[in-house]
N, C-alpha and C positions, 0 to 999 in steps of 0.2 A: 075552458081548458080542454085541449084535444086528450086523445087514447094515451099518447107516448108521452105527454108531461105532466098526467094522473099518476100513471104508472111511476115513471123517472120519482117522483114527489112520494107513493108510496111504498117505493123500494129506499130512498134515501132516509124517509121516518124509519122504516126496519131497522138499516143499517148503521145508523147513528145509535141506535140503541144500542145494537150487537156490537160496536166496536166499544161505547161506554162498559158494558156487562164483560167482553173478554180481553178488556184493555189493546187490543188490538188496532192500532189510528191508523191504518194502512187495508186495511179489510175490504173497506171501498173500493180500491186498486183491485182486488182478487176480485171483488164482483163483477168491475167494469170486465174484468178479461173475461168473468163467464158468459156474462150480454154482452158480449163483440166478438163470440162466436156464432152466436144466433142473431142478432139483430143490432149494427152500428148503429143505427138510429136509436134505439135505445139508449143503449150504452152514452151515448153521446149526451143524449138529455139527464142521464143519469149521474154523469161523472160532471157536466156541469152544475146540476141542485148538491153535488156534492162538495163543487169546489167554492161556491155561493156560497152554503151552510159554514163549512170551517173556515172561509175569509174571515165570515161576520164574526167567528167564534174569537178569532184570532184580533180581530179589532176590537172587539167587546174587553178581552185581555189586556190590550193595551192601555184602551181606553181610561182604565180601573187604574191600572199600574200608575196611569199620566195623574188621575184623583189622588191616590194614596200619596203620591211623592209631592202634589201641592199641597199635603193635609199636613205633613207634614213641617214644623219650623226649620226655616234655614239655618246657616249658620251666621251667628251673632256679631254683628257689626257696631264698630263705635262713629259712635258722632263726633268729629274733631271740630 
C-alpha cells in the first residue's frame, strides 16, 4: 500500500468515527474540500475509501432489512 492510500485509509478510520460521535454523515464532504485544497490526490483516495465504506454500510442495511422481511411470515394462504 503506497503514501496516499495509508493516508486516504487512516483519515477515513478518523472520520467515520467523528461523523458516528457528531452525527454528522456528511463530514467527509467537509474534509474532502479541506484535502483538495492542498492535495487532489489525496482527497481523491480519500473520498473514494469514503464512498467504498458507506456503499458497504448501506448494503449491509439492506442486506438485513432483505433477512428480517424473510424471517418474517407471510400472509396466510388457503389451500382450495
Amino acid at each position: 500500500m503506497g503514501t496516499t492510500e495509508k493516508l486516504a485509509t487512516e483519515l477515513a478510520d478518523d472520520c467515520m468515527k467523528a461523523m458516528e460521535l457528531t452525527g454528522n454523515d456528511r463530514l467527509y464532504v467537509e474534509v474532502g474540500k479541506v484535502l483538495g485544497a492542498s492535495s487532489q490526490t489525496l482527497e481523491e483516495a480519500f473520498l473514494t475509501e469514503m464512498r467504498v465504506r458507506l456503499a458497504a454500510i448501506g448494503a449491509q442495511k439492506f442486506l438485513r432489512a432483505q433477512l428480517a422481511a424473510a424471517a418474517q411470515p407471510g400472509p396466510a394462504t388457503r389451500a382450495d
